[in-house]
SESELUM-153302 format. One record per residue (C-alpha): residue in three letters; x, y, z. Coordinates in steps of 0.02 Angstrom, whole numbers, plus 50000, padded with zeros to 5 digits. Layout:
N
ALAXYZ ...
% end
This chain:
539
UNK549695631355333 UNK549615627055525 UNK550405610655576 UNK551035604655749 UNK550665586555743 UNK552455580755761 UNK553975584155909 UNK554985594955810 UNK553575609855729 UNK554335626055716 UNK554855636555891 UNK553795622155984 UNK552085629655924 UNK551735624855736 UNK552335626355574 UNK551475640255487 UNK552535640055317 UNK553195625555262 UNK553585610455380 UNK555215607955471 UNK554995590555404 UNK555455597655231 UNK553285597555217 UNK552865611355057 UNK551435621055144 UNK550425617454965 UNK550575601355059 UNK550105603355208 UNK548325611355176 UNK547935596855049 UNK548305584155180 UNK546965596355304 UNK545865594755141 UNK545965575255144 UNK545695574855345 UNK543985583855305 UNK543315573055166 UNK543755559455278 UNK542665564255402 UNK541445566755280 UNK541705548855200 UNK541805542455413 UNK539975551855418 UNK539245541055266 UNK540255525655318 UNK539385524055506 UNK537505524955401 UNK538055511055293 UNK538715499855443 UNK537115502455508 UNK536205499155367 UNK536875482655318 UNK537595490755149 UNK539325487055083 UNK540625500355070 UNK541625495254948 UNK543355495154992 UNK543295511955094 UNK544115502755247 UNK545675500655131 UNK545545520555061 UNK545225527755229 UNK546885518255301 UNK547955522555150 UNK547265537855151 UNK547675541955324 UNK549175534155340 UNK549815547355202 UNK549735558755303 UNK550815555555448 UNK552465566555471 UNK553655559455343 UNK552495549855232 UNK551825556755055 UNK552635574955025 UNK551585573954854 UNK550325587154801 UNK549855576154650 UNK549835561654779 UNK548595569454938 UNK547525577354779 UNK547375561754701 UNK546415552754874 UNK545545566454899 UNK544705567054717 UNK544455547454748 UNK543765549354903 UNK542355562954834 UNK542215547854721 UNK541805535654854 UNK540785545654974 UNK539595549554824 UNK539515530154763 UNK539055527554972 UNK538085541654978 UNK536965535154824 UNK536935517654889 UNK536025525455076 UNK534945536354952 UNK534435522154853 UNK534235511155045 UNK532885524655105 UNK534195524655245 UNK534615544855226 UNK533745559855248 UNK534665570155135 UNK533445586455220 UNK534385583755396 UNK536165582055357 UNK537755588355482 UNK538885602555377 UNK540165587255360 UNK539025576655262 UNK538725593255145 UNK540535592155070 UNK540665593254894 UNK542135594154778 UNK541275610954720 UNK541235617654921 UNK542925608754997 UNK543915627454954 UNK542505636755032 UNK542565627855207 UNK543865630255341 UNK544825613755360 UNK546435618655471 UNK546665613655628 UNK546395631055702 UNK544535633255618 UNK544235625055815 UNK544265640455912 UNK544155633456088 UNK546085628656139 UNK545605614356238 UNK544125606556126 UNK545415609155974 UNK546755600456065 UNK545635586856100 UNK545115584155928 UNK546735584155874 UNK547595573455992 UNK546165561255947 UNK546335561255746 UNK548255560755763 UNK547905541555869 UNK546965537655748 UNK548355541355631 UNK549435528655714 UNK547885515955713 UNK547915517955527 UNK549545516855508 UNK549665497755585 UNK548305493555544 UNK548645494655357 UNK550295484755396 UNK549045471055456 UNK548005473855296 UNK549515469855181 UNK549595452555265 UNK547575448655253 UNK546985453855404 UNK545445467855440 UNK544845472755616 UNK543025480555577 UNK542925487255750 UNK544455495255736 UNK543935502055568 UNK542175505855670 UNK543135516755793 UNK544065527055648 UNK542525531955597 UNK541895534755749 UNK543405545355814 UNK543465555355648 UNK541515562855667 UNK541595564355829 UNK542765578755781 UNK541685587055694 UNK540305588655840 UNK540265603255925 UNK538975595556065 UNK540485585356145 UNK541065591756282 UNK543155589356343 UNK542535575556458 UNK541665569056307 UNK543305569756170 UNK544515563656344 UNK543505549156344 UNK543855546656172 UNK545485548656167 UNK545675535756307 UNK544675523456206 UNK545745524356054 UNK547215518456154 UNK546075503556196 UNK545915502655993 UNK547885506555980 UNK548225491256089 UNK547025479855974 UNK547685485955815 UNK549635481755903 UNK548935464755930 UNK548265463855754 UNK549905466655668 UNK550825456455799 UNK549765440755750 UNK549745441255590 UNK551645445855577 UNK552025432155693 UNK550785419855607 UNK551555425455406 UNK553545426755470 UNK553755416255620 UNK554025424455827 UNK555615434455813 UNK557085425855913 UNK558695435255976 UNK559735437255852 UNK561675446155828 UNK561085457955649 UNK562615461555568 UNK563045477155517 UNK564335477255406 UNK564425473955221 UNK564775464555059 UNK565665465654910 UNK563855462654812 UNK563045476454746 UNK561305480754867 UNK559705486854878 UNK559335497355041 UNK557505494455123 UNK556905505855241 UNK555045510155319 UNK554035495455397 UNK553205485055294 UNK553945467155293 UNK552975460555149 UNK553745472655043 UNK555625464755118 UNK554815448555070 UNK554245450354902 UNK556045460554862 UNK556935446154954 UNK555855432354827 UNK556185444454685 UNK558265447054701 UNK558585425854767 UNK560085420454620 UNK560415439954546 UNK561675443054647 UNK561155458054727 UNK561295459254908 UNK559875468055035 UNK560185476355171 UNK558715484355322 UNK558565501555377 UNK557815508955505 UNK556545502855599 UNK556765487855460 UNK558165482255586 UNK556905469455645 UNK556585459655510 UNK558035452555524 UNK557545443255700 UNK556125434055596 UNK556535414855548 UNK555495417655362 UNK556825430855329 UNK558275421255395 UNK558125410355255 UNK558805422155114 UNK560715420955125 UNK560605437055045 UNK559915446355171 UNK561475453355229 UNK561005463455383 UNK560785481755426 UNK561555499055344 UNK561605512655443 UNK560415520655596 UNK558825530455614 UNK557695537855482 UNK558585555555510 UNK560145548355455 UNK559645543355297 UNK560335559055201 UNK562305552155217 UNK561785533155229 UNK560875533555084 UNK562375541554971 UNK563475530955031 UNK562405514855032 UNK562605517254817 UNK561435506254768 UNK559605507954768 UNK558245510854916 UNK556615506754945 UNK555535515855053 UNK554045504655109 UNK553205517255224 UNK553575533155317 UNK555245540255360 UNK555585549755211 UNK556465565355220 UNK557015574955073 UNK558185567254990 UNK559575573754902 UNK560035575954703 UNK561395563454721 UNK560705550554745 UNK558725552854708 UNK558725543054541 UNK558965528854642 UNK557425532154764 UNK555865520554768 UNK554285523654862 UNK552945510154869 UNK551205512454965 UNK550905524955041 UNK552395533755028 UNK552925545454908 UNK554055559554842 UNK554105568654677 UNK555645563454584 UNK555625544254665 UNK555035532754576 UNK553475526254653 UNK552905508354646 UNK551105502254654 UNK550385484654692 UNK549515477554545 UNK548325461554640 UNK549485464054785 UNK550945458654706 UNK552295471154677 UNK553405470854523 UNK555425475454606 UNK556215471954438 UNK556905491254396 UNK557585493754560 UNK558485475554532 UNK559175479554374 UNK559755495754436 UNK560605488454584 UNK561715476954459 UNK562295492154387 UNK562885498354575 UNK564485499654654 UNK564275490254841 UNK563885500054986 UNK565115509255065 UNK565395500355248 UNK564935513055385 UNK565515501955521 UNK565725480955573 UNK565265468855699 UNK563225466555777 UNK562155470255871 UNK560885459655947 UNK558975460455919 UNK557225449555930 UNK556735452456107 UNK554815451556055 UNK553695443756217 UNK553985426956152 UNK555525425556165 UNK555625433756331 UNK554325424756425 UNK555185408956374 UNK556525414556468 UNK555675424556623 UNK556025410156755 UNK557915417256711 UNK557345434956743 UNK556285431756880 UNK557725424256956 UNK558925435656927 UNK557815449857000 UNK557395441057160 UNK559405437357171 UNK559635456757164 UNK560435458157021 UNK559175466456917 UNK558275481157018 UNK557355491056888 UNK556745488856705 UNK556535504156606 UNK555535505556465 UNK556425517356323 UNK555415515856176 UNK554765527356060 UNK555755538355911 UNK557345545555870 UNK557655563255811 UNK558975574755750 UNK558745586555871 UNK560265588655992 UNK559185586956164 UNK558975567756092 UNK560955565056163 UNK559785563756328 UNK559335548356291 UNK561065542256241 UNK561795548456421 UNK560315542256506 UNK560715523456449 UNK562515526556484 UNK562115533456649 UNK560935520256712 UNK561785508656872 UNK562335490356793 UNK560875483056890 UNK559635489056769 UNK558765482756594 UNK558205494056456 UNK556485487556358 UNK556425497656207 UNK555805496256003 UNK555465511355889 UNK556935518755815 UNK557315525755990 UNK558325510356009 UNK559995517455898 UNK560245530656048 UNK560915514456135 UNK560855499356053 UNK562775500555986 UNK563285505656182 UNK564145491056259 UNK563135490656402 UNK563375471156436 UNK562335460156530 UNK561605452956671 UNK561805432056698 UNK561925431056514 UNK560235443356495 UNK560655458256370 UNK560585473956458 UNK559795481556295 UNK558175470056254 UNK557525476956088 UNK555715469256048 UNK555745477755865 UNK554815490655779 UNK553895505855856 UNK551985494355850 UNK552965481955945 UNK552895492956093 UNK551495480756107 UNK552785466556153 UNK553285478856276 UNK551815478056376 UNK551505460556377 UNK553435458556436 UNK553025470256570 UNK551425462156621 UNK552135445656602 UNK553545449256707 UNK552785456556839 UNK551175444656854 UNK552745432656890 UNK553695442557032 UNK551875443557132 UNK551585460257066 UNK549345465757021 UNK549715483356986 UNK550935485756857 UNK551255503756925 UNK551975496357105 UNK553105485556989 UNK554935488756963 UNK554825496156809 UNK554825513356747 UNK554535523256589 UNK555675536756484 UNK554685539156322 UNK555235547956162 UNK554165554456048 UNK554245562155868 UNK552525556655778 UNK550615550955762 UNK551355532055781 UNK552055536655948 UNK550515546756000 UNK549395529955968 UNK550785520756079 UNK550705534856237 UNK548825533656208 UNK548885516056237 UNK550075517356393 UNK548665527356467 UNK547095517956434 UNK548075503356524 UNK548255516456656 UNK550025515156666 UNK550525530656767 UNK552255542456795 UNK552675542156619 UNK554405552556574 UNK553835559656422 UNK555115570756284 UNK556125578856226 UNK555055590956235 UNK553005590956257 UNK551915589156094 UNK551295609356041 UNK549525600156029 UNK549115597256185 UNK548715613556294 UNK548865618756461 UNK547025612056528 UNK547185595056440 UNK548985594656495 UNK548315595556678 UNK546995583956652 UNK548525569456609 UNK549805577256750 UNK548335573156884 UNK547525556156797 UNK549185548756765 UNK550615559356837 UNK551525563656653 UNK553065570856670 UNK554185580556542 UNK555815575756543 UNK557155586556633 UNK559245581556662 UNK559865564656680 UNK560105563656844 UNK558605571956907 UNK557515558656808 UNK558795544656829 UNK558285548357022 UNK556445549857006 UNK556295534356882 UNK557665521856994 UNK556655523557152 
% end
């Protein structure tokens, strides 16, 4: 096992055992496995586009598929064995189809379209089978982008919608790796184009979330609790909440968000179930003591799982592509999803224990800020507001994540925080207060709504006379933890948004040379103390 692909591998460099995520190192080379016969499936896939030939569903398998993978996602053997034996399945069925075509010289083949359930133990799929340090962290700075593309992008796919070039690019991205011909400037070049892809897959999901649940307006999410027995939803995938939502109306079971589920709640479609009582608890690392107490059920639509604990296990439900041994795990049968164990269970369930009471305030997506920007235009030119600062990105457990808690604390009264990801519970239960009425804490939503971000920003600044987005007021603290954010600081710097504050510490995947490369293009910086970046990012 080698893995470094999220903030907090082992000593900074990798984790060579099991994963600190709680990732069995059994694991961890299936999921390398399943990256490889990706690539091979990506190899077969680009002859087919080309050829006019249909690939039956592979789009749908390659995002799943990928998606699995991320930090926090499927900690199944029996699950990452299970896509890779189906996709042997489909690059043979693709494979065939080319043969049968005349569009494939099987004589004059790369070594990735070679793999074969019968070779796949003799080849070398880790990450360190790339021996150059720079070419390797190339490759994998690209495939874990493309990670995050496949993560939203199969949100988007729950709710109808398919972006072939995106899927294109995937394939694309995924080969590319696997050619030793490309140079850095080559793989850089790359990488910078699949934060062009990030940004269209953010749009994606954005429209079709928007266009299935309405725009999210601000809203005061409760987070206290009822005497109703509840099921606890965590992840990110809202059609889950809204089939669960359909499924529990009249039983008399309550449901409550989690996580970076928070947002839902800013949606008008889900402001019409009375029994959507608000959200339990904080961030994904959390979960461990939120979900005892919570007592009654949870389902985990996506990522974010850690492992759980005995007590309270039997009450576990994974759906997509999530998954744990020991959870029960839910699959689609013609997209619908069937909820009713996890509903009878809940009836069975004490209520939740109540963590703590009041609000706090959400559903600061672009729409509902750029209706308002003639108020924040205003209030800048008045002097009231003198910097916005962008802190989006991921929570951790980590202790160096406090930074981020004193950094909102610390910042003058005359400032605005932009921020979605789970980032936003270092701050979001501060009472920071607000400017003219404006919330000093503007939370757009989930981590892919980073994309609201940048169109705030943009809008914004197009308004205050600002071209350049970089002479703007407007700086950038960043946290980090996985692919999802990678995809999201990818996309920051294809739209060549420079002086990025980047932690809490810098990803083990990207090396000293490459590191250079992004300190001189766009002036990244690793975070330091509070007031020495508070100083840098207020001038």
């Amino acid at each position: 096992m080698f893995c470094y692909q999220c903030e907090e591998t082992m000593n900074g460099e990798g984790c060579t055992k099991n994963g600190m995520c709680g990732k069995k190192g059994e694991v961890a080379d299936l999921q390398d496995d399943l990256i490889y016969v990706l690539k091979s499936i990506a190899f077969y896939n680009q002859k087919a586009r080309k050829a006019n030939i249909s690939e039956n569903g592979t789009d749908d398998f390659m995002l799943d598929a990928l998606f699995s993978t991320i930090t926090n996602t499927d900690f199944r053997a029996s699950g990452i064995q299970d896509r890779i034996d189906r996709g042997f399945k489909l690059q043979s069925e693709i494979k065939q189809k080319l043969m049968d075509n005349n569009s494939l010289d099987v004589n004059d083949l790369p070594e990735i379209a070679t793999l074969s359930p019968e070779n796949l133990k003799d080849r070398d799929t880790g990450i360190l089978a790339t021996e150059n340090e720079d070419i390797r962290s190339l490759r994998e700075l690209l495939i874990f982008g493309i990670k995050g593309i496949a993560a939203y992008a199969h949100h988007a796919m729950m709710l109808g919608n398919t972006n072939k070039k995106v899927n294109s690019f995937i394939e694309e991205g995924l080969v590319a790796t696997t050619d030793d011909s490309l140079t850095d400037k080559d793989l850089t070049s790359l990488v910078l184009k699949c934060g062009e892809k990030g940004f269209d897959v953010m749009a994606d999901l954005d429209r079709v979330n928007t266009a299935t649940f309405g725009n999210p307006e601000p809203t005061q999410v409760n987070i206290g609790t009822r005497d109703n027995p509840g099921i606890l939803v965590s992840g990110h995938d809202l059609k889950d909440l809204k089939q669960l939502l359909d499924q529990t109306e009249g039983t008399g079971v309550d449901i409550y968000t989690h996580g970076e589920m928070l947002p839902a709640n800013s949606y008008p479609e889900f402001k019409k179930y009375e029994h959507l009582v608000g959200n339990y608890g904080g961030s994904w690392w959390h979960q461990k003591q939120e979900f005892e107490s919570f007592n009654g059920p949870i389902l985990l639509t996506s990522n974010c799982i850690i492992p759980p604990r005995e007590s309270y296990i039997g009450r576990l439900y994974t759906t997509g592509s999530v998954g744990y041994d020991g959870a029960t795990h839910i699959v689609a049968k013609d997209g619908q999803k069937d909820f009713s164990e996890l509903i009878e269970q809940a009836k069975s369930c004490e209520p939740p224990v109540q963590l703590e009471e009041g609000s706090i305030m959400g559903g600061f997506a672009y729409n509902s800020v750029l209706s308002n920007a003639d108020k924040i235009v205003d209030a800048v030119k008045a002097g009231k507001i003198k910097k916005f600062i962008v802190m989006a990105g991921c929570d951790g457990r980590h202790k160096d994540r406090q930074y981020y808690t004193d950094f909102a604390e610390a910042l003058p009264r005359d400032t605005v925080i932009l921020t979605a990801g789970c980032a936003k519970y270092r701050y979001n239960k501060l009472n920071l207060g607000d400017i003219d009425g404006i919330p000093r804490v503007l939370d757009a939503g989930q981590c892919n709504d980073s994309f609201s971000l940048i169109v705030i920003a943009q809008g914004l600044m197009a308004r205050l006379g600002f071209t350049d987005v970089n002479e703007a007021p407007i700086s950038y603290n960043i946290a980090w933890y996985e692919q999802k954010a990678v995809l999201v600081l990818l996309t920051l710097l294809r739209l060549e948004i420079q002086n990025i504050t980047l932690g809490p510490k810098l990803p083990a995947f990207v090396s000293p040379n490459v590191l250079k490369v992004l300190v001189d293009k766009f002036n990244i910086t690793p975070n330091t103390t509070v007031e020495e970046d508070m100083e840098r990012l207020l001038k």
